[in-house]
C-alpha positions in Angstrom: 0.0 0.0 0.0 1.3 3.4 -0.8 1.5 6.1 1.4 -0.6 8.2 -0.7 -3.4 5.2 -0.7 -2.9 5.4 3.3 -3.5 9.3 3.8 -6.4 9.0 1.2 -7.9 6.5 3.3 -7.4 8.7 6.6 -8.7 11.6 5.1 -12.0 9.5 4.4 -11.7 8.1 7.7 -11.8 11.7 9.0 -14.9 12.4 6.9 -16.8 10.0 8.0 -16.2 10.7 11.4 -16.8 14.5 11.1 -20.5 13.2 9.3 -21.7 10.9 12.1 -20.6 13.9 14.6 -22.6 16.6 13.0 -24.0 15.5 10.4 -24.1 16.0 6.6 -23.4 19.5 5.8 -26.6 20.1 3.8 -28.6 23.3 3.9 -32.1 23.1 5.6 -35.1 23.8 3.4 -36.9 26.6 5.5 -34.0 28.3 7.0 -33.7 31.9 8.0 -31.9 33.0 5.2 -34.3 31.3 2.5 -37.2 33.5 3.7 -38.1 36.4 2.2 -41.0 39.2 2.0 -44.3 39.4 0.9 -45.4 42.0 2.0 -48.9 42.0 4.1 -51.3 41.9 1.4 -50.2 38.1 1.4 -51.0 37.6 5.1 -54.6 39.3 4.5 -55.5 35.7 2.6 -55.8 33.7 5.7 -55.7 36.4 8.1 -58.4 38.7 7.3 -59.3 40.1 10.0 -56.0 40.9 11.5 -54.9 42.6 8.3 -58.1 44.3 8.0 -57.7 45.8 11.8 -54.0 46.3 10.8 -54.7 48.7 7.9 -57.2 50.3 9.8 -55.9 51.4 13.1 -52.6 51.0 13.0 -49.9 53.6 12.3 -47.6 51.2 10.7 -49.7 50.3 7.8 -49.2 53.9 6.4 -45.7 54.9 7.6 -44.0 55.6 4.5 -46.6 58.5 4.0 -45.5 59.9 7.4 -41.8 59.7 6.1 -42.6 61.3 2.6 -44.2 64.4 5.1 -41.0 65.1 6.7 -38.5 64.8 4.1 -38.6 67.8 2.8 -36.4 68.8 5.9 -34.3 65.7 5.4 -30.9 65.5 3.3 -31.3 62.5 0.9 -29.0 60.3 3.6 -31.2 61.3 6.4 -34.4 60.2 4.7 -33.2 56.9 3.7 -32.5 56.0 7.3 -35.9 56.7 8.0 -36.8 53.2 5.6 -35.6 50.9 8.5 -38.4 51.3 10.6 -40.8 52.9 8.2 -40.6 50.4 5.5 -40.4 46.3 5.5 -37.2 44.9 5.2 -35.0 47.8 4.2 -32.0 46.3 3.2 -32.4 42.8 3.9 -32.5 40.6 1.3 -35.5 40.4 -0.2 -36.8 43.8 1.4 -38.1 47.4 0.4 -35.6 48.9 -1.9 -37.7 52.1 -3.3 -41.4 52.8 -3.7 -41.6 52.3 -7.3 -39.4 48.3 -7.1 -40.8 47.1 -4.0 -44.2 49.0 -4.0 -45.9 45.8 -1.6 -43.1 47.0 1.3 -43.2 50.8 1.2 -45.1 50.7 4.5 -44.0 48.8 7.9 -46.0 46.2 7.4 -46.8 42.9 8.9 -43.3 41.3 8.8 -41.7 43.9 10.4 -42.4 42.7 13.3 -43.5 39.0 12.1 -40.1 38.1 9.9 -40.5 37.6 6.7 -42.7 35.5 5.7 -42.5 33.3 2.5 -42.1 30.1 4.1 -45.2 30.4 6.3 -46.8 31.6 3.1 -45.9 28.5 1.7 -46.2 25.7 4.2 -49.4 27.4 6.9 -46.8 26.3 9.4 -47.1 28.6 12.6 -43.5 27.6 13.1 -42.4 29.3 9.8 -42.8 33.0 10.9 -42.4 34.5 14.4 -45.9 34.6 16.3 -44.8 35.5 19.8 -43.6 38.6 20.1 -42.7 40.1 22.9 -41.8 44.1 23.8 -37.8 43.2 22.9 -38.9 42.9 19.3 -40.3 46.1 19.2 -37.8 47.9 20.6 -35.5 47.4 17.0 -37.3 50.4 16.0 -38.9 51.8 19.2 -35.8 53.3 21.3 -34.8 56.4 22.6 -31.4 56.2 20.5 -34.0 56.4 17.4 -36.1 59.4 18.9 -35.3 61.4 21.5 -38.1 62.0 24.3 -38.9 58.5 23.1 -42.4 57.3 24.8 -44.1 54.3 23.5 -47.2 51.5 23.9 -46.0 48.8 22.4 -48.9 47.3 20.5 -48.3 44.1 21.4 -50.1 45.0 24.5 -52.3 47.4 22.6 -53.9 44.7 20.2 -51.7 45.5 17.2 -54.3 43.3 15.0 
């Protein structure tokens, strides 16, 4: 047996080892970085009364137009900033990139706060998009480093839908 025969077999060996550890290195179908938006027209299907309520009452579902109202004080880097919590999924991929591409995610919509949500789309699966939120999950957005004099309800505990 040669020595290259030998140190092919070891690396193998090693393979195989590594693989009954931790498994085969495969991608999962359904994991975080193969969801993408929808935007919340798509949740309305099977949840119509929650969108309904959403796009009634809620701020959110109109918070690019509060954004468009103020820019005309903003510099063109200060107004884009603004899309991280105004809009759904500003620079994720997937996300709002500009009222006229991504028109479905101008506002801060239901996955802002729900993930994105293709896979639940998809599959019904409760598991597939994040349905307990708690205050931490607001406070991306809703912080005093964001606004200063910063008060808020979150909505969670305001019926947000």
């Amino acid at each position: 047996m040669s020595r290259t025969t030998g140190r092919g077999k070891a690396a193998w060996a090693l393979a195989f080892a590594t693989i009954l550890v931790w498994g085969w290195p495969v991608s999962q179908a359904g994991s975080e970085t193969d969801k993408t938006y929808v935007g919340s027209e798509a949740c309305g299907e099977c949840h119509e009364t929650e969108y309904e309520s959403f796009k009634t009452y809620s701020k959110k579902a109109h918070s690019y137009e509060s954004i468009r109202v103020m820019k005309k004080g903003l510099t063109e880097a200060e107004f884009v900033t603004c899309f991280e919590c105004h809009t759904t999924g500003h620079r994720k991929a997937g996300g709002f990139r500009s009222e006229h591409e991504t028109p479905e995610l101008k506002d801060a919509g239901c996955e802002v706060c729900h993930g994105p949500g293709s896979l639940h789309v998809e599959s019904q699966e409760p598991d597939d998009i994040n349905g307990d939120l708690t205050a931490k999950d607001c406070e991306t957005c809703h912080n005093s480093d964001r606004v200063a004099a910063f008060d808020y309800k979150p909505l969670i505990y305001g019926g947000a839908h």
